[in-house]
GUGUSE-599097 format. One record per residue (C-alpha): residue number from 1; chain; y, z, x. Coordinates in pm, whole numbers, plus 50000, padded with zeros to 5 digits. Example, Ala and Ser with C-alpha at 12.3 -4.5 7.8 and 13.67 -1.06 7.14 Angstrom:
nr = 1	kette = A	v = 49550	w = 50780	u = 51230
nr = 2	kette = A	v = 49894	w = 50714	u = 51367
This chain:
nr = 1	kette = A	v = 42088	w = 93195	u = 96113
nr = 2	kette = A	v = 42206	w = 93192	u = 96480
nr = 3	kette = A	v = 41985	w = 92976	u = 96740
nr = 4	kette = A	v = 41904	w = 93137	u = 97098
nr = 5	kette = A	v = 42048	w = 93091	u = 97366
nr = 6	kette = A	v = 41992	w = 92837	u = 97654
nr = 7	kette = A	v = 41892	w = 93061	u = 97908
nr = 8	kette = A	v = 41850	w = 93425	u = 98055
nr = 9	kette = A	v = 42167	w = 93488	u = 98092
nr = 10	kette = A	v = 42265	w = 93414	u = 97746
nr = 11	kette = A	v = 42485	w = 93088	u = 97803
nr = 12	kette = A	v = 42508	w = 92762	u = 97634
nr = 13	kette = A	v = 42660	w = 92441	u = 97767
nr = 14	kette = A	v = 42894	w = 92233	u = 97503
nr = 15	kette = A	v = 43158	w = 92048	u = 97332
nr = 16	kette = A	v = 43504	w = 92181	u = 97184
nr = 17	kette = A	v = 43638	w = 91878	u = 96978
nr = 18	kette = A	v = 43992	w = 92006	u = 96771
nr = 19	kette = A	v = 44135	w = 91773	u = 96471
nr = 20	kette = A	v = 44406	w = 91811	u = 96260
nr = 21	kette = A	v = 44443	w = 91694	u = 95892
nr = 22	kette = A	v = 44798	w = 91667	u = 95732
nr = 23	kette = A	v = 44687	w = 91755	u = 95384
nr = 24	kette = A	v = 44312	w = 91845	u = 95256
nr = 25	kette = A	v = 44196	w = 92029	u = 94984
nr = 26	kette = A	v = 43876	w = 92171	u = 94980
nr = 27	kette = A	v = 43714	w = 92285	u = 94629
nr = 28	kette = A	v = 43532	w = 92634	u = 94605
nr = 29	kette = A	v = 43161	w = 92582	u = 94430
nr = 30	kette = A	v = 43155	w = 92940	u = 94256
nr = 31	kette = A	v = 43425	w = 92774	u = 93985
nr = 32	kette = A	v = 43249	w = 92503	u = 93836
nr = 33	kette = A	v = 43508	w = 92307	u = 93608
nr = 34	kette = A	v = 43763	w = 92484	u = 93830
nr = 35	kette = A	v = 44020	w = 92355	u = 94069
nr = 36	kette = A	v = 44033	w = 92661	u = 94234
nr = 37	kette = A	v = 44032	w = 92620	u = 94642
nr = 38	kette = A	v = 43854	w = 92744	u = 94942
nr = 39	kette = A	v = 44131	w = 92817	u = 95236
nr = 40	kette = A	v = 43919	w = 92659	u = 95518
nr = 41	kette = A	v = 43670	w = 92364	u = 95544
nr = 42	kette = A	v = 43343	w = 92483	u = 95472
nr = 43	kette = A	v = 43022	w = 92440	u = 95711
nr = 44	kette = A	v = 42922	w = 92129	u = 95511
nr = 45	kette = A	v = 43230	w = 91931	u = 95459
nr = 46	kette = A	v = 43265	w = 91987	u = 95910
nr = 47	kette = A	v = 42845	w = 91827	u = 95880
nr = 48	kette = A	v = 42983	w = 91562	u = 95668
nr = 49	kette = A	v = 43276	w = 91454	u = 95883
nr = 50	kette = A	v = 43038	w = 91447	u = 96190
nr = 51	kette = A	v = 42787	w = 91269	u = 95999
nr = 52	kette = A	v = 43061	w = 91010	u = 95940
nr = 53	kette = A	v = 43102	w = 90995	u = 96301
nr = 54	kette = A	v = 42769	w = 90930	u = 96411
nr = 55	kette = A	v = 42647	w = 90712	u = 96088
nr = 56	kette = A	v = 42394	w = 90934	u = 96042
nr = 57	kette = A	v = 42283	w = 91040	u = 95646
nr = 58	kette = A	v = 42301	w = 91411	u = 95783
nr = 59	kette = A	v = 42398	w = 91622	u = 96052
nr = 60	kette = A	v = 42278	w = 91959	u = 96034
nr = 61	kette = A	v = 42292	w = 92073	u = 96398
nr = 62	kette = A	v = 42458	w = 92471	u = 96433
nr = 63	kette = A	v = 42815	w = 92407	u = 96478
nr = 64	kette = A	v = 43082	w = 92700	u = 96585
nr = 65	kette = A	v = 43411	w = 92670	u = 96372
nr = 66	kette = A	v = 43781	w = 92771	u = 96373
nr = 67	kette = A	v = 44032	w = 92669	u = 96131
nr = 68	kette = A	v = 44383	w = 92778	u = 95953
nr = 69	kette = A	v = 44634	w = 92615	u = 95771
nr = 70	kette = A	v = 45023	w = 92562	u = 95769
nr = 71	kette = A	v = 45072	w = 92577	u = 95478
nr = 72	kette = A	v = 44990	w = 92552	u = 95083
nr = 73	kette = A	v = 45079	w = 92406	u = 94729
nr = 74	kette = A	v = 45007	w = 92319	u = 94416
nr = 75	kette = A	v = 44971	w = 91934	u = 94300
nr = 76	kette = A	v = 44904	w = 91818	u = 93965
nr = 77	kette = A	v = 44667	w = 91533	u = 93884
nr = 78	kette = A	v = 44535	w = 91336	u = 93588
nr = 79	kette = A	v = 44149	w = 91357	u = 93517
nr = 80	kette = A	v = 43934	w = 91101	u = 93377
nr = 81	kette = A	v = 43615	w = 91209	u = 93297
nr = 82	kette = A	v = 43392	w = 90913	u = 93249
nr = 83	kette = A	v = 43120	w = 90894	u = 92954
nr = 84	kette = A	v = 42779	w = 90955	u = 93037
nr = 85	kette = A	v = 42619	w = 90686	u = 92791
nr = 86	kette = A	v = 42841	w = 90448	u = 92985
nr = 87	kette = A	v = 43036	w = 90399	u = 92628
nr = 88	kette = A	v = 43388	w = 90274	u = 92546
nr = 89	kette = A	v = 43350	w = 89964	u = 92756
nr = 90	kette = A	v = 43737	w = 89903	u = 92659
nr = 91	kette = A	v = 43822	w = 90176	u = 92884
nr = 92	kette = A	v = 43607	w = 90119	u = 93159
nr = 93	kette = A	v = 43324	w = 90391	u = 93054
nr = 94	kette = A	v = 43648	w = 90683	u = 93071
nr = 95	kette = A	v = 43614	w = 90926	u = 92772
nr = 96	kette = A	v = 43967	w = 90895	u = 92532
nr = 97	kette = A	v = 44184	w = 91157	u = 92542
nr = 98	kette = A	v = 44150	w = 91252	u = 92161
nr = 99	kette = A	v = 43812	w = 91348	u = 92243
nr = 100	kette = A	v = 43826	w = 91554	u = 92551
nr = 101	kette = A	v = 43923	w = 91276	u = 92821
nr = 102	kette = A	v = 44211	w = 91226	u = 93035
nr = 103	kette = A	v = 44379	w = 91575	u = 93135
nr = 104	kette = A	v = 44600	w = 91739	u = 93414
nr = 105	kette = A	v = 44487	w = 91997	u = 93612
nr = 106	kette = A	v = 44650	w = 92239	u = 93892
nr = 107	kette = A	v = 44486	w = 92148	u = 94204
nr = 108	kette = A	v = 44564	w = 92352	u = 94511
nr = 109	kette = A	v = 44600	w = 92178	u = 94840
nr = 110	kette = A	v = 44641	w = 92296	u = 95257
nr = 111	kette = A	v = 44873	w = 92166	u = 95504
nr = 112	kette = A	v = 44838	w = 92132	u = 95873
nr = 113	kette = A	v = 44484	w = 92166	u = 95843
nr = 114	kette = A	v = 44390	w = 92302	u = 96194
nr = 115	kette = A	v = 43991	w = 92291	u = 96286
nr = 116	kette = A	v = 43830	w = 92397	u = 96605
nr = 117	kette = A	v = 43441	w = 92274	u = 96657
nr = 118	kette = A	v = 43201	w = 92367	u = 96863
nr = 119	kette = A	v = 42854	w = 92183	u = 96953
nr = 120	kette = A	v = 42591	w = 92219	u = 97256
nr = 121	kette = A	v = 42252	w = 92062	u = 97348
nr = 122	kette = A	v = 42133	w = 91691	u = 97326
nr = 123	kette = A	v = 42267	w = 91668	u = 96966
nr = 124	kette = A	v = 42632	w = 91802	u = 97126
nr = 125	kette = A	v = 42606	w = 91525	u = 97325
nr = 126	kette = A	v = 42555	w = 91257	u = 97086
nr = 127	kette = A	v = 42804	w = 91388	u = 96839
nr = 128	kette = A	v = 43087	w = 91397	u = 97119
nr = 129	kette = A	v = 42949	w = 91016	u = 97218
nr = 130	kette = A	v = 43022	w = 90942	u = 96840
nr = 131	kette = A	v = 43356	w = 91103	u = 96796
nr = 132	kette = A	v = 43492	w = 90901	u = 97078
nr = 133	kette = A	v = 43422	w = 90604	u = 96867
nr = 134	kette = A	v = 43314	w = 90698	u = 96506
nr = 135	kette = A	v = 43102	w = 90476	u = 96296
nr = 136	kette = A	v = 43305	w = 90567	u = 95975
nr = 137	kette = A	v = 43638	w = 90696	u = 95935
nr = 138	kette = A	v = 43721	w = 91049	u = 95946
nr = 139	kette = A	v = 43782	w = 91264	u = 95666
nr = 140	kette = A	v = 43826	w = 91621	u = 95596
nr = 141	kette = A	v = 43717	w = 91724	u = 95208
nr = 142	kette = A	v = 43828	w = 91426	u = 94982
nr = 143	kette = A	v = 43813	w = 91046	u = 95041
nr = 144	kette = A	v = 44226	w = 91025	u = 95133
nr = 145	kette = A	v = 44225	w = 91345	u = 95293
nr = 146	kette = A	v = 44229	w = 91170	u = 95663
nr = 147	kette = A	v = 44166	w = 91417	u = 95987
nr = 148	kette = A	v = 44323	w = 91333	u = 96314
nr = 149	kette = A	v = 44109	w = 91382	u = 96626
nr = 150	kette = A	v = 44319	w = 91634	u = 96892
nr = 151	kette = A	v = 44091	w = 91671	u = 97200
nr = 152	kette = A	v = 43725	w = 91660	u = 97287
nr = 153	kette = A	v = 43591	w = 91854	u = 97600
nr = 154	kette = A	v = 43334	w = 92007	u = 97806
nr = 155	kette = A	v = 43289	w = 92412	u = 97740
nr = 156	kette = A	v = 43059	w = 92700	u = 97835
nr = 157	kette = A	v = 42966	w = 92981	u = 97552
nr = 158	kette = A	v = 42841	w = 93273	u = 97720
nr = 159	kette = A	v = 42688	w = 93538	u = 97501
nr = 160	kette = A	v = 42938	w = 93846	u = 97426
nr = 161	kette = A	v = 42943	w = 94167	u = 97255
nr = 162	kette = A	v = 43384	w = 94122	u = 97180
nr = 163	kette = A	v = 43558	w = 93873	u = 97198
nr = 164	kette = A	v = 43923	w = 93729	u = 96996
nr = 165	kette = A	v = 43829	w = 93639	u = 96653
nr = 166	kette = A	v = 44126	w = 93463	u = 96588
nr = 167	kette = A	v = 44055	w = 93254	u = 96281
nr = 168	kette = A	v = 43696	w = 93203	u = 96376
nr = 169	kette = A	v = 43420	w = 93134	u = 96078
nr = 170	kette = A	v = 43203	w = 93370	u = 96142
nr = 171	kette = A	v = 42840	w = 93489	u = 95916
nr = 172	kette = A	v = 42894	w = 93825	u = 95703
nr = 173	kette = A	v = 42858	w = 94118	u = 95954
nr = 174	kette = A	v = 42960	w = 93919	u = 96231
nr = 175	kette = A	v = 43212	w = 94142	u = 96331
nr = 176	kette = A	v = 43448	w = 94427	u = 96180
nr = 177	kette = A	v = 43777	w = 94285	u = 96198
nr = 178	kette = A	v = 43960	w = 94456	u = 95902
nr = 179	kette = A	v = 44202	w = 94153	u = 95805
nr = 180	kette = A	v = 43897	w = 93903	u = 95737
nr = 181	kette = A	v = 43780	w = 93820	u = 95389
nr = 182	kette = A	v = 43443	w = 93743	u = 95266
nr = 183	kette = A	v = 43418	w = 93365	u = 95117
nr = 184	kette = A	v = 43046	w = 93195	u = 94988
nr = 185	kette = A	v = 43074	w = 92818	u = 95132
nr = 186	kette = A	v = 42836	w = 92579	u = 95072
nr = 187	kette = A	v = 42598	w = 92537	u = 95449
nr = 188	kette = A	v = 42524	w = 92213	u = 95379
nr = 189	kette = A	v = 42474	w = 91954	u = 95060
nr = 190	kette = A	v = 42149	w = 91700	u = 95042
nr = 191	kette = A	v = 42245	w = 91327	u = 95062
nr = 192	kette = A	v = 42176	w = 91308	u = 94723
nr = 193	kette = A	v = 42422	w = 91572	u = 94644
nr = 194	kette = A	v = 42165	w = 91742	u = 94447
nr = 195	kette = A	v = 42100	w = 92051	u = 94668
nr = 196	kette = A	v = 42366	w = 92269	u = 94826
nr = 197	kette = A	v = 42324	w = 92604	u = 95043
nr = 198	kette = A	v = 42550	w = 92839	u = 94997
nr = 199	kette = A	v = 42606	w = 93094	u = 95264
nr = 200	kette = A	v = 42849	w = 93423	u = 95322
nr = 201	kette = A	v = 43128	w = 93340	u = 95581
nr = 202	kette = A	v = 43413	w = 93627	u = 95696
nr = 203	kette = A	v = 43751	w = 93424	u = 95792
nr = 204	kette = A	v = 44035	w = 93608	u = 95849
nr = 205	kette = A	v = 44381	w = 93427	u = 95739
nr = 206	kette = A	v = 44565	w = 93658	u = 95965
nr = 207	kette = A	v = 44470	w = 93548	u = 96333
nr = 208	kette = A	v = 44275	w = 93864	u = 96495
nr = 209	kette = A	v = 44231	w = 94008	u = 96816
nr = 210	kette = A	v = 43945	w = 94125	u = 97064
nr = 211	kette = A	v = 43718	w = 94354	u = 96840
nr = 212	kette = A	v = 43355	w = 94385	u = 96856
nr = 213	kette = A	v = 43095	w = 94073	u = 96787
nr = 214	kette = A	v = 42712	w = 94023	u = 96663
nr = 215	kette = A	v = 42554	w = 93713	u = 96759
nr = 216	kette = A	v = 42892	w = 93568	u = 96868
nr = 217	kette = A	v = 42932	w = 93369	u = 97218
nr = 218	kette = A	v = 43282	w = 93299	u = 97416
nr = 219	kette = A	v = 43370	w = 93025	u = 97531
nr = 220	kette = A	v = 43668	w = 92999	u = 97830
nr = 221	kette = A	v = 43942	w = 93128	u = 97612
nr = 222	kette = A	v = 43828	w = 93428	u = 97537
nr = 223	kette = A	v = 43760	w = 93298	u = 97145
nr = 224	kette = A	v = 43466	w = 93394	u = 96982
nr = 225	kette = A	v = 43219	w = 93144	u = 96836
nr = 226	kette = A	v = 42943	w = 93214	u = 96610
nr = 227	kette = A	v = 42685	w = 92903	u = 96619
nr = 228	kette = A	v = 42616	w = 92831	u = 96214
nr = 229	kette = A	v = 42265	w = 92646	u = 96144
nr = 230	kette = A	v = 42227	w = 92520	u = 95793
């Protein structure tokens, strides 16, 4: 779902706020069990870091999003699944290895994390209030994986039928850029964890040009932005 615009002539007033994460890792839902990655931040782990910044439980305001990575690897890491019956006090509740406990897994990790976000209206404004001083710190995907604020300034979206996709997140049918690739993200994820939305996203991991938009704005650069509500 894309929201309206402000006014007649199709134009929205905002906030472009870029970050930049050294290492993140973000884990795709459709492998449950799986440490099989997504290759951008979904919608909800971008709610979740501005929720962090504004101390709220959730922030589910339509957000425009960009993002691409340096780089990519492979890390391997030791699992301890923990018992369910809260068992095995000796070991702190952790199931023993002999019987199906501690194991390594693959898990694949980004590099020079790049994200672009875009916000307008009153809850714009609060959010870009927040990230100038945020009430928790700032993470991208897992608890270590730390995300460095670049930039936060005013911008204009004005409605447009093309504009540069680059490496834009945009909804399925967006636009007909031939590189992109069809991912299912999770929209956003209930505070209790408990409920998740998935939704179709196009990215394209090859940065592409002008081509033809649906229900995409532009903001100053020429880049398009398609506004994603949860």
């Amino acid at each position: 779902m894309i929201p309206s615009a402000d006014d007649a002539t199709g134009s929205r007033r905002g906030w472009r706020a870029d970050f930049f994460a050294p290492v993140a890792s973000f884990r795709d839902p459709l492998f449950p069990g799986m440490t099989h990655g997504l290759p951008v931040p979904p919608p909800s782990t971008v709610r979740g870091l501005l929720a962090a910044a504004s101390g709220e439980d959730v922030e589910n305001l339509p957000v425009g999003l960009a993002s691409w990575p340096q780089g990519s690897g492979v890390d391997a890491e030791t699992y301890h699944p923990i018992a369910a019956d809260g068992s095995n006090p000796a070991f702190s509740g952790r199931v023993r290895a002999v019987k199906g406990g501690m194991t390594i897994r693959d898990r694949p990790f980004l590099t020079g994390v790049r994200l672009t976000v875009w916000m307008t209206g009153p809850d714009g404004d609060r959010l870009a209030t927040a990230l100038r001083r945020p009430r928790w710190p700032l993470r991208l995907g897992r608890s270590q994986d730390i995300v460095h604020p670049l930039g936060l300034h005013r911008t204009r979206l004005e409605a447009a039928d093309e504009a540069v996709v680059g490496h834009a997140l945009a909804p399925a049918g967006g636009h007909d850029a031939p590189q992109a690739t069809l991912h299912r993200m999770a929209s956003s994820i209930s505070p209790d964890r408990l409920a998740t939305r998935l939704t179709e996203i196009l990215w394209c991991e090859e940065s592409a040009g002008i081509h033809q938009v649906t229900g995409a704005f532009r903001d100053e650069d020429g880049q398009a932005v398609w506004l994603l509500a949860p």
